[in-house]
C-alpha positions in Angstrom: 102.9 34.8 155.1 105.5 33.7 153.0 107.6 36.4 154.9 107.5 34.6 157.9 107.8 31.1 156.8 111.1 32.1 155.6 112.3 33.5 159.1 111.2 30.9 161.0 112.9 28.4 158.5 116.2 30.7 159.4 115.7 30.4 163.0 115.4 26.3 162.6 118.1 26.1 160.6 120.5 28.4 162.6 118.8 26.6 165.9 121.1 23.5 166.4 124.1 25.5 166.2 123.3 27.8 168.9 122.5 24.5 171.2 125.9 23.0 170.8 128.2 23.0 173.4 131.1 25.9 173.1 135.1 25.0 173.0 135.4 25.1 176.8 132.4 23.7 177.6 133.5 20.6 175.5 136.7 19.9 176.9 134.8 19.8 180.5 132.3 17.4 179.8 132.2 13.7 180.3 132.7 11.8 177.1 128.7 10.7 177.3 128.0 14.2 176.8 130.7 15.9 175.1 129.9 18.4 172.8 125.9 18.3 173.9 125.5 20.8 176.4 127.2 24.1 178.2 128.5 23.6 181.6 130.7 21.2 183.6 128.0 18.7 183.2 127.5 15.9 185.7 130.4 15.5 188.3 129.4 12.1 189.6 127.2 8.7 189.3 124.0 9.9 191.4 123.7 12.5 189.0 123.2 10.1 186.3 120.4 8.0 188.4 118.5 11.4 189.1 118.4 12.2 185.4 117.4 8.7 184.8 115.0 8.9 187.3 113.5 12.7 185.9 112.8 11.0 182.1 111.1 8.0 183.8 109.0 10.2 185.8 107.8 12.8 183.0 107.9 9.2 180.4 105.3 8.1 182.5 103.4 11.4 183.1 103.2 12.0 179.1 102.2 8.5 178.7 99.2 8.3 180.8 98.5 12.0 180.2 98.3 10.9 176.2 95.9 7.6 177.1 93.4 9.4 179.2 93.0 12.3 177.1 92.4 10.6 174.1 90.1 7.5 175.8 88.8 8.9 179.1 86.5 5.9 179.8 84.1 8.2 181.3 80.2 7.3 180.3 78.9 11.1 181.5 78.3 13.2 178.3 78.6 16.5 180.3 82.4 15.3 181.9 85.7 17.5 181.4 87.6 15.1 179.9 85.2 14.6 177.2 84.3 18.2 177.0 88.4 18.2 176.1 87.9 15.6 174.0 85.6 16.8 171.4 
C-alpha cells in the first residue's frame, strides 16, 4: 500500500513537467498560450471561437449532467435515474 502511494505521489509530482510546452514549441505559440501546450497552437481568431464554443458546450453538458443525477425529479421508485442514485 504504502508502496504505491509513494509512486503515484512520483508520478503527480513529475506530472506538470511533462505537460509543459518544450523550447520550440514555446517560441511558436501565441503569447495567450505560450509555454502551455506542444504544437503551433491556434493560427487564427475562429480558432479561438470554436474552443470557446467546445467549453460552453461540455460546461453545459457537465452542468445538467451533475443536476439531474443528483435530483432526478422522477416520482417512480423503480426508475434508472434513481436506481443510479441510491
Amino acid at each position: 500500500m504504502k508502496r504505491s502511494i509513494a509512486i503515484l505521489a512520483l508520478i503527480l509530482v513529475g506530472l506538470p513537467t511533462r505537460l509543459l510546452a518544450c523550447d520550440v514549441c514555446d517560441r511558436r505559440q501565441p503569447e495567450t498560450l505560450k509555454g502551455i501546450t506542444h504544437g503551433i497552437g491556434l493560427q487564427n481568431n475562429i480558432d479561438y471561437f470554436i474552443i470557446l464554443g467546445a467549453i460552453v458546450i461540455v460546461g453545459v453538458t457537465l452542468f445538467f449532467s451533475i443536476k439531474f443525477l443528483i435530483r432526478p425529479k422522477e416520482s417512480a421508485p423503480n426508475h434508472i435515474k434513481n436506481i443510479v442514485v441510491e
